[in-house]
C-alpha positions as a printed Julia matrix, in Angstrom:
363×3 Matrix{Float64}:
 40.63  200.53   90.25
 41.91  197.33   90.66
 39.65  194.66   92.69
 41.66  192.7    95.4
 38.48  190.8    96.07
 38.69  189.58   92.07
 42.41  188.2    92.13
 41.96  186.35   95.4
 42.82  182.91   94.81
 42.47  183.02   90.97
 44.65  180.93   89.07
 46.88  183.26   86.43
 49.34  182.06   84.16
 52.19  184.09   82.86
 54.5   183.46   80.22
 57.39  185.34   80.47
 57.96  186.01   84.05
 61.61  185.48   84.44
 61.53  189.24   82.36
 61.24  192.66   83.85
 57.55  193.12   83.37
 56.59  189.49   83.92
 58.55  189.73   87.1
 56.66  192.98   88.19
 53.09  191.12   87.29
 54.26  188.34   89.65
 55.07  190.7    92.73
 51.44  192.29   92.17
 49.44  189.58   91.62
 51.04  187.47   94.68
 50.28  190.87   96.76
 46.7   190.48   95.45
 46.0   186.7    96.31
 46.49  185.36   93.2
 47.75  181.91   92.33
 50.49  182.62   89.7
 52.56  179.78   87.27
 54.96  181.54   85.28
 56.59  179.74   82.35
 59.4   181.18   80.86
 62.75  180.61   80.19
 65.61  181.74   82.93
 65.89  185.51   83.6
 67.62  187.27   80.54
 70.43  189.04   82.64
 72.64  188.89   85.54
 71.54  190.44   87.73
 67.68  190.13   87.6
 64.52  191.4    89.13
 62.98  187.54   89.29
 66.22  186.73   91.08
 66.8   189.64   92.95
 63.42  189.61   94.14
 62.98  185.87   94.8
 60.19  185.78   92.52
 60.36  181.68   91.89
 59.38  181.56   96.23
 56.25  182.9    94.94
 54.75  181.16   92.29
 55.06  177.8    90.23
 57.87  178.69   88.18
 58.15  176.31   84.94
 60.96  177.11   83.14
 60.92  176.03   79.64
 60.66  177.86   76.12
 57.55  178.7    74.34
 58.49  177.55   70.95
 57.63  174.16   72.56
 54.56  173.24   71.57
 54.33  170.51   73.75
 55.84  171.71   76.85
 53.45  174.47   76.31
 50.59  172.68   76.39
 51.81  170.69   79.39
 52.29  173.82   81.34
 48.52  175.03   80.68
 47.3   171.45   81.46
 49.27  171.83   84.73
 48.09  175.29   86.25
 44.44  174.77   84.56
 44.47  178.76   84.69
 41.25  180.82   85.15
 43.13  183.58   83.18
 46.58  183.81   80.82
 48.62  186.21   80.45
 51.36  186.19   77.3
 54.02  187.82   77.34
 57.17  185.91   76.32
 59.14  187.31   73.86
 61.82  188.12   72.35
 61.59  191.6    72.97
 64.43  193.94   71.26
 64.41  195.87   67.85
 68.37  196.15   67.42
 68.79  191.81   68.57
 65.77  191.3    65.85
 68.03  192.47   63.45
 70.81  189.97   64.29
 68.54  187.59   64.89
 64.95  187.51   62.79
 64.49  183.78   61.98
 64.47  183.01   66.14
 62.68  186.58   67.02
 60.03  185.28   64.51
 59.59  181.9    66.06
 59.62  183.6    69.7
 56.96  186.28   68.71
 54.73  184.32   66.43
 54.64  180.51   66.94
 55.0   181.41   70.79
 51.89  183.17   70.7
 50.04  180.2    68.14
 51.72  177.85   70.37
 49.77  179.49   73.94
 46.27  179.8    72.07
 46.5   176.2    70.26
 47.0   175.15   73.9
 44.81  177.08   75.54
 42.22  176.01   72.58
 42.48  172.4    73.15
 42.68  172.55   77.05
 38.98  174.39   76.26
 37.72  171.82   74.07
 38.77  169.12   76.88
 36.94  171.36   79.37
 38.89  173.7    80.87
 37.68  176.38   82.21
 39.73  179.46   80.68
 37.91  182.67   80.94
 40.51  185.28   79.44
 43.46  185.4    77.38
 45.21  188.34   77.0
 48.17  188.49   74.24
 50.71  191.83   75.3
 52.32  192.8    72.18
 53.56  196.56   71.5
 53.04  200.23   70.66
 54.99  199.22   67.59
 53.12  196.81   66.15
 51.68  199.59   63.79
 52.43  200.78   60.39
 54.67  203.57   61.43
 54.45  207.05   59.25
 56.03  208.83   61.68
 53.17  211.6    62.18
 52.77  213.21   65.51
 48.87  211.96   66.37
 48.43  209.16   68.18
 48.09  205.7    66.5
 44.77  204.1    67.42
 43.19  200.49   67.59
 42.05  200.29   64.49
 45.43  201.79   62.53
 46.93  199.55   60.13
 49.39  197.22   61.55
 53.25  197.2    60.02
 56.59  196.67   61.04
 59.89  198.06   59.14
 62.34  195.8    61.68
 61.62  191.97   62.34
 60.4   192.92   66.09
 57.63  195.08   65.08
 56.78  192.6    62.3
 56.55  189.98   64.69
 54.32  191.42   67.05
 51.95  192.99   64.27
 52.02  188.78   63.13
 50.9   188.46   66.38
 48.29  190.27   66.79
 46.63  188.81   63.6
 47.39  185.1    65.22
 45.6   186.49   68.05
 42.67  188.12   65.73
 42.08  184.9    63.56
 41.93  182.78   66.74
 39.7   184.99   68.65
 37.1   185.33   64.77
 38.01  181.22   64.42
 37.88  179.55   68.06
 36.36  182.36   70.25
 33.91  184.86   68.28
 32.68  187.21   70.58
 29.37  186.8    69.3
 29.43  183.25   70.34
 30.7   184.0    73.88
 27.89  182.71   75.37
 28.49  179.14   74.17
 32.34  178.77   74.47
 32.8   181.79   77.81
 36.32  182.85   76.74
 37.39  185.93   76.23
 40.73  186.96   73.45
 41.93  190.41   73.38
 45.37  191.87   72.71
 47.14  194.51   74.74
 49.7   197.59   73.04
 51.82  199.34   75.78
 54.56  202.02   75.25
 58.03  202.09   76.17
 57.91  200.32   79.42
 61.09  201.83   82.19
 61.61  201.3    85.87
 63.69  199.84   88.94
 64.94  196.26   88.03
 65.38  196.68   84.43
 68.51  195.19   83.08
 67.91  194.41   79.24
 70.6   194.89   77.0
 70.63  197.79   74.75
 67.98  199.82   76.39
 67.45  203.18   77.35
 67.09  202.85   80.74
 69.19  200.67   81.87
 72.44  201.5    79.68
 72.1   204.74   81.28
 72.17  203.8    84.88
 74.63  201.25   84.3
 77.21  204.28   83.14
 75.66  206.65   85.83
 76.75  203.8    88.58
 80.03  203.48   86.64
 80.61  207.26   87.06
 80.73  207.2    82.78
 79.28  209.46   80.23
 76.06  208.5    79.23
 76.44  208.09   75.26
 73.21  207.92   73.08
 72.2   206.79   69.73
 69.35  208.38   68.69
 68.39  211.49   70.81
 65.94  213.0    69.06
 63.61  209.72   68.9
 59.66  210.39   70.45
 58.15  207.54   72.66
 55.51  206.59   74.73
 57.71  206.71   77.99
 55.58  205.32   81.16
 56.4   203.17   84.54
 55.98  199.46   84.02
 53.05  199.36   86.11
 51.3   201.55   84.31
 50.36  199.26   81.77
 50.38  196.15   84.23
 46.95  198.24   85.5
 45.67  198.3    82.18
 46.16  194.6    81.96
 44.72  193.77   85.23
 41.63  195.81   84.73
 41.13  194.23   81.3
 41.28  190.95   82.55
 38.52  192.29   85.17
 36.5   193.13   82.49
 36.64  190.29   80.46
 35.7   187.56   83.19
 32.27  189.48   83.47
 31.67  190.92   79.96
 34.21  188.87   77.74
 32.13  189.56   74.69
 32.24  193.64   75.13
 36.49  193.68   75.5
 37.33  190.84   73.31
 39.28  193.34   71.01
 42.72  194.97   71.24
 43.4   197.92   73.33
 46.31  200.56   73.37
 47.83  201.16   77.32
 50.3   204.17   76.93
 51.1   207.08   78.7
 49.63  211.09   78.69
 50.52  212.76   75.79
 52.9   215.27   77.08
 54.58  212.31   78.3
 55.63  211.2    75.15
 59.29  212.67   74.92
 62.23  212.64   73.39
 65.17  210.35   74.15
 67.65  213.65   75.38
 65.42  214.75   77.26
 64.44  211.42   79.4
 68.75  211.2    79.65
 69.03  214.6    80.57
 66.35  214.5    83.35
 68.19  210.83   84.33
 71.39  212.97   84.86
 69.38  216.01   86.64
 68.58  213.38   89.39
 71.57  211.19   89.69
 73.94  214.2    90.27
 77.73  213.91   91.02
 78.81  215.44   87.62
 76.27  213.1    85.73
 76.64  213.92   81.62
 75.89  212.26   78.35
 76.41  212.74   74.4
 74.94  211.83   70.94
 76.97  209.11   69.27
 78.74  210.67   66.58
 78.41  207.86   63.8
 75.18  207.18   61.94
 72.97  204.07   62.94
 73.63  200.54   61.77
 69.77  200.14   61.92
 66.43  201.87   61.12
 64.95  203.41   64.18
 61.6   204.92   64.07
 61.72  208.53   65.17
 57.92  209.53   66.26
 55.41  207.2    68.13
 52.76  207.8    70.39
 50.14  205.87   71.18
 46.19  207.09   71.51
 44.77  205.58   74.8
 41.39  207.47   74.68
 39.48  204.01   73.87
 40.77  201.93   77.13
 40.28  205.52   79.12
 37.02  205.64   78.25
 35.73  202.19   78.08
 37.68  200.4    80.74
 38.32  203.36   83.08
 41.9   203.05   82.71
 44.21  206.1    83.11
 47.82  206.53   84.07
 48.92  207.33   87.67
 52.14  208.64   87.38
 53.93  211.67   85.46
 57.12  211.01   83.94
 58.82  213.06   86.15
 57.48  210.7    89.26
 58.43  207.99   87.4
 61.77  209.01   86.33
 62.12  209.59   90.51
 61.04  205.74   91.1
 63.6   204.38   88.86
 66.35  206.47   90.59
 65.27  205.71   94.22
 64.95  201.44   93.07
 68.54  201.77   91.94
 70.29  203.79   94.9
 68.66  201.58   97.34
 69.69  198.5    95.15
 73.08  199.85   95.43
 72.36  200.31   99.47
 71.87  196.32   98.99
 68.3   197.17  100.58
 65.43  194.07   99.87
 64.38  193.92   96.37
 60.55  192.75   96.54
 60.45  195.26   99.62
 61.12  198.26   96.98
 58.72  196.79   94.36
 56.1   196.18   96.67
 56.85  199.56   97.88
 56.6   200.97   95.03
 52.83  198.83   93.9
 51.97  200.18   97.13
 52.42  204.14   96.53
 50.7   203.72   93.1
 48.11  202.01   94.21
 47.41  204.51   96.5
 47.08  207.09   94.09
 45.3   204.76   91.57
 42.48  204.26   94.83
């Protein structure tokens, strides 16, 4: 499903590749052939897949922020990429609380910032052929019902994340109607579309005040797991799930950009969509040596959305996408990364591992 023959030597740029999914695209796309500049700032946490995996060996790292406007534009200038990939952000619900003024700058004059330069390397004569803006499964005007929300579902956003990426995707909208129309692809030959994932988990992930990794770090502590919200729904699915989805949209674009010059939702089955106790309980399940867990006992400082699921039937149908892996497989990946992280085993040999096994099953 995914074309080595196509990445070979294309130029890709990635903002946001110090993070756990940008550092996953990296991995993949060097394994492919591509020619990769991330820019980013440094890694969020200590440890970190980009470090752990000697990610900056592999590509032109530029680390800088993307509320520069100019460094931004530098950093296009410099990699004069066939294809972009955004995804720098500031990425938490709970620090957008604490935080809304700078996770609005991140999420929304990032992204303005990456198509104004993008725009103007065009206009100069770069050669851009597709742009592809990840935001989230939450960018959508959440009413909690227990359907999937599809790609044309009103956008919202209770918390200042999901606001921000639902501000996003309208940057993203009015540049792609303003700069890019699809129905003037033929005179301009780039291509704008938005991707939605779920709740992205696997080995490598070390973000504060997620699911995921809060877990294993008790579970490696030999501590009870404590939880906040178990009864919360969501779109659970292995990080390279949705790295496909990206992949095979960007394949798309460069030969049809008009036809997938629109957003599309990447999220997993729907009887993967499960509840937070019962991703923690499985978690425990496979860890073993007396592994346990319990609800927090005080009410949340913060709103939380309790249902979301995402409907993927238009990118299943349309691009071919589909997801490889059942929760249950993936829940097993994330456990085997982190025991043989603890084994001090390579990094990148894991993840490529890893792209490897699901690639066979994708083939």
């Amino acid at each position: 499903m995914i074309d080595p023959a196509f990445w070979r030597d294309k130029k890709v740029l990635i903002t946001g590749h110090t993070g756990f999914k940008g550092s996953w695209l990296c991995l993949w796309l060097h394994h492919l052939g591509a020619k990769v500049t991330g820019y980013a700032l440094s890694p969020p946490t200590n440890p970190s897949i980009f470090q752990c995996a000697k990610i900056s060996s592999l590509v032109d790292s530029i680390i800088d922020d993307v509320r520069s406007k100019e460094s931004v534009q530098k950093a296009i200038n410099q990699a004069n990429p066939d294809i972009i990939i955004h995804m720098a952000a500031q990425p938490l619900v709970r620090l957008s609380y604490q935080y809304p003024a700078e996770t609005y700058e991140i999420n929304v004059m990032g992204t303005v910032n990456v198509l104004e330069a993008a725009r103007v390397a065009v206009q100069n004569g770069m050669k851009i052929k597709a742009i592809i803006n990840v935001t989230t499964d939450k960018v959508y005007e959440n009413r909690e019902w227990v359907w999937g929300y599809r790609e044309q579902d009103v956008l919202g956003g209770y918390d200042p994340y999901s606001s921000s990426k639902a501000c996003s995707e309208q940057v993203t909208a009015s540049y792609r109607n303003a700069f890019f129309h699809p129905d003037r692809y033929h005179q301009h030959g780039v291509a704008i579309a938005s991707a939605r994932a779920g709740n992205v988990i696997g080995g490598g992930d070390w973000a504060l005040d997620r699911l995921i990794p809060d877990c294993l770090s008790a579970l490696i502590k030999g501590e009870k797991i404590t939880i906040r919200n178990p009864k919360a729904i969501r779109p659970w699915q292995h990080v390279l799930e949705p790295l496909k989805g990206y992949l095979m949209l960007a394949e798309k674009m460069w030969g049809n950009g008009k036809d997938y010059a629109q957003s599309w939702n990447f999220g997993p089955n729907e009887e993967d969509a499960k509840s937070v106790e019962w991703i923690v309980q499985q978690l425990c399940e496979r860890w073993g040596a007396g592994a346990c867990f319990e609800a927090e006992r005080t009410d949340p400082q913060w709103h939380e959305a309790q249902y979301l699921k995402l409907d993927c039937s238009k990118a299943k149908s349309v691009i071919g996408w589909k997801p490889n892996w059942s929760l249950e497989q993936t829940l097993d990946s994330i456990i085997f990364w982190h025991k043989a992280y603890q084994q001090k085993q390579d990094v990148r040999e894991i993840c490529l591992a890893q792209i490897a096994a699901y690639t066979d099953r994708t083939q």
